[in-house]
C-alpha positions as CSV (number, residue, x, y, z in Angstrom):
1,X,4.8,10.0,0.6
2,X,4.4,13.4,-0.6
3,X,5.7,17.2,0.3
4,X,2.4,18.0,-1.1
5,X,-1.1,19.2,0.7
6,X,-3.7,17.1,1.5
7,X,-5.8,19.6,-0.6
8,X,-3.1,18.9,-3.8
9,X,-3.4,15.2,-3.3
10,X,-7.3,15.0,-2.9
11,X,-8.2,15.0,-6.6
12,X,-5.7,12.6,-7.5
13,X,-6.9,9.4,-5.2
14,X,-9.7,8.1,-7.4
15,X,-7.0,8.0,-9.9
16,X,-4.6,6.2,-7.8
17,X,-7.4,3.9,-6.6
18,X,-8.3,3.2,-10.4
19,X,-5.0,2.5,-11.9
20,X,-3.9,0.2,-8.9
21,X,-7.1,-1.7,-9.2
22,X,-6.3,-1.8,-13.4
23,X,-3.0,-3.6,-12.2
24,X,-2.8,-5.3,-9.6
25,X,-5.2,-5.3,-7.0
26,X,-9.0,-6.1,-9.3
27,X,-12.1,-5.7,-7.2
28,X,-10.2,-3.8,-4.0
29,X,-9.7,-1.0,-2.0
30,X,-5.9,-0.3,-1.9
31,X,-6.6,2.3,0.5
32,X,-8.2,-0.2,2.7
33,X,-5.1,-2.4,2.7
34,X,-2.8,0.7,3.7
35,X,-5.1,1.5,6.4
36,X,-5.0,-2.1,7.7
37,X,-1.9,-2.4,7.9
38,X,-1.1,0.6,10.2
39,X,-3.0,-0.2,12.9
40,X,-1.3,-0.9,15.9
41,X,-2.8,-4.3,16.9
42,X,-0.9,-5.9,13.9
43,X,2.0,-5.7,15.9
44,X,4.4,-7.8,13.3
45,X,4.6,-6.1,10.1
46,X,4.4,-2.1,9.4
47,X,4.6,0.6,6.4
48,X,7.7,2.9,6.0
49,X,8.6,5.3,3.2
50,X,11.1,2.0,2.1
51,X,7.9,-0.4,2.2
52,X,6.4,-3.4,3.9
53,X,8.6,-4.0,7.1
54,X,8.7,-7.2,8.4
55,X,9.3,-6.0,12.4
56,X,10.1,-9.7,14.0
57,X,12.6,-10.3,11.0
58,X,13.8,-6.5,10.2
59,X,13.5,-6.9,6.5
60,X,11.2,-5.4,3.9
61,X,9.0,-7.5,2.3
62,X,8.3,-8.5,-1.1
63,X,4.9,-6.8,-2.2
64,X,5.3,-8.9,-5.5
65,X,5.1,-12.8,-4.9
66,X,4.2,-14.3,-8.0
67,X,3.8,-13.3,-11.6
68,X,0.8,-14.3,-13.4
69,X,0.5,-13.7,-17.2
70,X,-2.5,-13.9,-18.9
């Protein structure tokens, strides 16, 4: 979420894309995932400025399941 343009944000989404793929998503779009997860025919679990909703439980979800260390 941002107050700022699309125009102001534009430049900085191959960043983004990089640095969450440095972290914790290797190999994937994260962008893809987002997208996914809007879409109306996955009726059960949405994205909100607090997070990952859970919609048949009304809870957020954990984005973090397990910790690997390396």
């Amino acid at each position: 979420m941002s107050q700022k343009s699309a125009d102001e944000l534009a430049p900085h989404i191959e960043t983004f894309v990089e640095r969450i793929q440095e972290t914790i998503m290797p190999g994937l779009n994260p962008i893809h995932r987002l997208i996914a997860v809007t879409l109306p025919v996955i009726p059960k679990a949405k994205i909100s400025d607090q997070g990952l909703v859970d919609l048949a439980e009304q809870r957020l979800v954990s984005l973090i399941t397990e910790v690997y260390t390396y």
